[in-house]
C-alpha positions as CSV (number, residue, x, y, z in Angstrom):
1,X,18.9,-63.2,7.3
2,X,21.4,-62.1,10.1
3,X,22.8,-58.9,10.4
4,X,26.4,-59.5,10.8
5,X,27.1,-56.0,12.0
6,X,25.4,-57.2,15.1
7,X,28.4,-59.2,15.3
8,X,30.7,-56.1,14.6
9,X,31.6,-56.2,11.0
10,X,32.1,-53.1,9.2
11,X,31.7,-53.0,5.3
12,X,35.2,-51.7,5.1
13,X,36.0,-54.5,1.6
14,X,33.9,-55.8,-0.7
15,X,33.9,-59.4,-1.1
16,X,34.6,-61.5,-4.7
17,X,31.9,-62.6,-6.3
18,X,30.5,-65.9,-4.7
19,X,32.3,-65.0,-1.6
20,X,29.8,-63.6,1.6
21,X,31.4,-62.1,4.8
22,X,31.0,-63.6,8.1
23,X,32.6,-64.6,11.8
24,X,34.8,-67.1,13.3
25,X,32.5,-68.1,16.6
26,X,34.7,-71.0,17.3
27,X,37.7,-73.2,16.1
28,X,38.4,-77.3,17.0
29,X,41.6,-77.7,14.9
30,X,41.3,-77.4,11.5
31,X,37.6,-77.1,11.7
32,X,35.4,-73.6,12.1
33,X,32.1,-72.5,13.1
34,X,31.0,-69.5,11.0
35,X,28.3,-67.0,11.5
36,X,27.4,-65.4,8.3
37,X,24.4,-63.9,6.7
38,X,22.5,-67.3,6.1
39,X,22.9,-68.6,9.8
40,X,25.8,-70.7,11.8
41,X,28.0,-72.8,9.4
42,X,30.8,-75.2,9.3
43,X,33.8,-74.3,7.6
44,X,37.2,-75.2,6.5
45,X,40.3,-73.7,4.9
46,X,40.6,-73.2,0.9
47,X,44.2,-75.4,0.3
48,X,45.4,-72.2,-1.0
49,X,45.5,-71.2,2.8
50,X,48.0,-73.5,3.6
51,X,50.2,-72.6,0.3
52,X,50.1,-68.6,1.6
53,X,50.5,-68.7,4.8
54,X,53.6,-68.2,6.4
55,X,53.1,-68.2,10.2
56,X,50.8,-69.2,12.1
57,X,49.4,-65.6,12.6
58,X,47.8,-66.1,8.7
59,X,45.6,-68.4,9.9
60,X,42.1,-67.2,11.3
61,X,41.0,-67.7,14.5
62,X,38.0,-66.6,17.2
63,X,36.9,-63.7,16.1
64,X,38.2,-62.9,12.8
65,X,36.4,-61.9,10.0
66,X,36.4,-63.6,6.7
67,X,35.0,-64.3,3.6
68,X,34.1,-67.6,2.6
69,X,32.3,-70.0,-0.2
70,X,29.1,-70.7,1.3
71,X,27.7,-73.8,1.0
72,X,24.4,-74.4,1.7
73,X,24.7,-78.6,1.9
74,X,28.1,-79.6,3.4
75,X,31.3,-77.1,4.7
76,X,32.1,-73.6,3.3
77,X,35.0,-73.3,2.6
78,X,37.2,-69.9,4.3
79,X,39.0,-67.7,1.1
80,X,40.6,-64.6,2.8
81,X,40.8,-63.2,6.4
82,X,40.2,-59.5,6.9
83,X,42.6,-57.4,8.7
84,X,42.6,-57.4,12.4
85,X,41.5,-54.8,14.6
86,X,42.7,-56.0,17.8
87,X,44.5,-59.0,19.0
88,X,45.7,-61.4,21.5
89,X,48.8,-63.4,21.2
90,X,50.3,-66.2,23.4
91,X,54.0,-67.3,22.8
92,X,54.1,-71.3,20.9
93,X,57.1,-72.6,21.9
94,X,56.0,-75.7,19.4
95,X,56.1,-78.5,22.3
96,X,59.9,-77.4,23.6
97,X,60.8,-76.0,27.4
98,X,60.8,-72.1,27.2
99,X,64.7,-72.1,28.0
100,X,65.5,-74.0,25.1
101,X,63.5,-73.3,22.0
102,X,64.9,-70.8,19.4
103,X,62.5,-69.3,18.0
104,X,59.6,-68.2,19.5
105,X,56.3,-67.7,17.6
106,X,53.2,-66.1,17.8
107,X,49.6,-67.7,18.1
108,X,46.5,-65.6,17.8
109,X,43.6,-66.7,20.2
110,X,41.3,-64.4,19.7
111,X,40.7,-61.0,17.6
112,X,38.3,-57.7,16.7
113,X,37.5,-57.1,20.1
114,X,36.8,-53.8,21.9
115,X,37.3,-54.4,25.6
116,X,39.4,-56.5,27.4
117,X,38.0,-57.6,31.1
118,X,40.5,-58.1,33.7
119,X,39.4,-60.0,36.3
120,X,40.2,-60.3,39.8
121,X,38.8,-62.0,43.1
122,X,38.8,-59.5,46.3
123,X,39.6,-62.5,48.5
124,X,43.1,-63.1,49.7
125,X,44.1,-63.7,45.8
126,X,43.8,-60.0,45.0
127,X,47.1,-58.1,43.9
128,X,47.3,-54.7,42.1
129,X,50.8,-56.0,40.7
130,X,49.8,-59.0,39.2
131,X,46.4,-56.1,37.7
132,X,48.9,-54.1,36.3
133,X,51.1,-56.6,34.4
134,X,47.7,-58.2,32.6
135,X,46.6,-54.2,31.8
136,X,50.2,-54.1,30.0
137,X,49.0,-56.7,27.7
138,X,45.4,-55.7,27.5
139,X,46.8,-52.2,26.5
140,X,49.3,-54.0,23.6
141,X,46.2,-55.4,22.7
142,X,44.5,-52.6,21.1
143,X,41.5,-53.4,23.4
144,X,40.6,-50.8,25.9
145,X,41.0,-52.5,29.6
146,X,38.4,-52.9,32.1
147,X,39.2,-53.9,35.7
148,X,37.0,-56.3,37.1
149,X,36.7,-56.9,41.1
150,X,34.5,-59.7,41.9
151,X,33.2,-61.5,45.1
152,X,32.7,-58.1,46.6
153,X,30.2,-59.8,49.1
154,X,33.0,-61.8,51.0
155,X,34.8,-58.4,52.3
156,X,33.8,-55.6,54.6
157,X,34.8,-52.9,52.4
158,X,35.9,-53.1,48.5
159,X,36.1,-49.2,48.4
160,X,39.8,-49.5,49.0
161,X,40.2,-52.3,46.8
162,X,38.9,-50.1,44.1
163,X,40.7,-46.9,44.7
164,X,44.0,-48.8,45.0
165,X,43.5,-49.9,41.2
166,X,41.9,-46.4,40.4
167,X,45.2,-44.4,41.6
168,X,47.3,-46.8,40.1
169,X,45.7,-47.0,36.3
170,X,43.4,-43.8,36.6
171,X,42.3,-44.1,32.5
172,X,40.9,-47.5,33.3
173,X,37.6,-48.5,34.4
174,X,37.1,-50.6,37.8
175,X,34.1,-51.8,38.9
176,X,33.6,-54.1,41.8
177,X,30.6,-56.8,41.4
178,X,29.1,-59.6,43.4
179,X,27.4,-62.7,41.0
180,X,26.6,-63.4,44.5
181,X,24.0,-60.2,45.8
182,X,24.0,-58.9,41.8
183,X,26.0,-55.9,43.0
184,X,27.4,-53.6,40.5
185,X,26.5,-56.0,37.6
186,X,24.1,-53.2,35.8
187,X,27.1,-50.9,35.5
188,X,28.8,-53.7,33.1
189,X,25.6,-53.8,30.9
190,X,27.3,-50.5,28.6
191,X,30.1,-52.7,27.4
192,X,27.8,-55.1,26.0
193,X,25.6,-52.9,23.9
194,X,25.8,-53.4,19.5
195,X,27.6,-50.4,18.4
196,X,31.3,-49.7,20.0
197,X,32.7,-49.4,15.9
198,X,34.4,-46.1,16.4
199,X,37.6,-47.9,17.3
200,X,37.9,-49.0,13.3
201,X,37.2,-45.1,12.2
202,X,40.6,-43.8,13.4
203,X,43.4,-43.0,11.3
204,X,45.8,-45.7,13.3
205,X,45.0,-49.5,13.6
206,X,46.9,-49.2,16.8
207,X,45.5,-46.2,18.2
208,X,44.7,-45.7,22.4
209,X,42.2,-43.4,22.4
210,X,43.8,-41.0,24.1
211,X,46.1,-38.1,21.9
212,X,46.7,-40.0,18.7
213,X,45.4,-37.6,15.7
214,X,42.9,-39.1,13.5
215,X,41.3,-40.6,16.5
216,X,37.3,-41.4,16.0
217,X,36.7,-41.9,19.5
218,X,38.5,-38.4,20.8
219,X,35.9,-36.5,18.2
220,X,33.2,-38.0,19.0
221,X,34.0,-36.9,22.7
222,X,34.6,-33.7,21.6
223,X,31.4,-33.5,19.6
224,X,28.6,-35.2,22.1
225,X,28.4,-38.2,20.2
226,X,29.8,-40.1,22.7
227,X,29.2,-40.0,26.8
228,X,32.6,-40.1,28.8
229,X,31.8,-42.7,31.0
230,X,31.4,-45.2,27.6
């Protein structure tokens, strides 16, 4: 049996009976690949789906958590997706030019996650402008950013790289790494540990972490619980 809340679920609903929790690892059209309690499984959409839905934003994708019909000997079939912690969203313009569609709707590509990496060569491609736009949708996200400065091998000194972005965005992480020479990779290792479910404690679905009351992640500061630096 898997533990799905090594996957991040929190027993926040209880599932009908004959429905088991699990979640969305991957999507190829109307097609899913499920992690759940008994193992990896194919699914697909109950038809009552496609009679509720109303946008596209109903309709589960990477990441989500659902239940489902399992079915030991051919697809499961997906009943109900559980609210969202955290999104991302990329305007559908459904096939038209941006200056002449209408109305402009909202896919989701990818859900209940807690950090959002921004990444960003040190070569000649590096701009703090271009940082600071993609930490204005990491922050809409609900995800807390992390700026990530790679290659530092192939320049003489990053430190001024990094304190550029630092004095700029002072409340989010930078780290400078090199795949190359291994640099600075261990200090990426704490954003990859099981745990991190203090973000679906506070009051607000939309909270920052940072003066919103009801906030998990504050009190746990504020008691020990929690290190700073995670």
């Amino acid at each position: 049996m898997i533990d799905l809340k090594q996957y991040g679920y929190i027993e926040a609903d209880t599932p009908s009976i004959g429905l088991i929790p699990g979640r969305v690892t991957e999507q190829q059209r109307d097609q899913y690949t499920v992690i759940t309690e008994q193992g990896e499984v194919t699914a697909i959409l109950k038809s009552a789906f496609y009679h509720n839905a109303v946008t596209r934003e109903d309709f589960p994708c990477v990441g989500d958590f659902v239940f489902l019909q399992y079915n030991e000997y051919g697809a499961s079939r997906i009943a109900k997706l559980l609210p969202r912690r955290s999104k991302f969203s990329r305007a559908d313009y459904s096939g038209h030019a941006a200056g002449y569609v209408k109305t402009i709707l909202e896919q989701v590509v990818a859900t209940n996650f807690d950090y959002v990496f921004i990444v960003s060569s040190l070569n000649l491609d590096f701009n703090v402008s271009r940082i600071m736009r993609y930490l204005t949708q990491a922050r809409q996200s609900g995800g807390q950013p992390v700026v990530i400065l790679t290659k530092a091998d192939l320049v003489p000194d990053f430190s001024t790289a990094l304190a550029e972005v630092q004095k700029t965005a002072p409340d989010v992480p930078g780290h400078a790494i090199s795949s190359h020479t291994g640099r600075g990779l261990d200090g990426l290792s704490k954003y990859l540990q099981s745990g991190r479910n203090l973000f679906t404690k506070c009051r607000f679905n939309d909270c920052r972490h940072l003066t919103e009351p009801g906030c998990a992640v504050l009190a746990a500061l504020a008691n020990g619980s929690l290190a700073p630096e995670h």
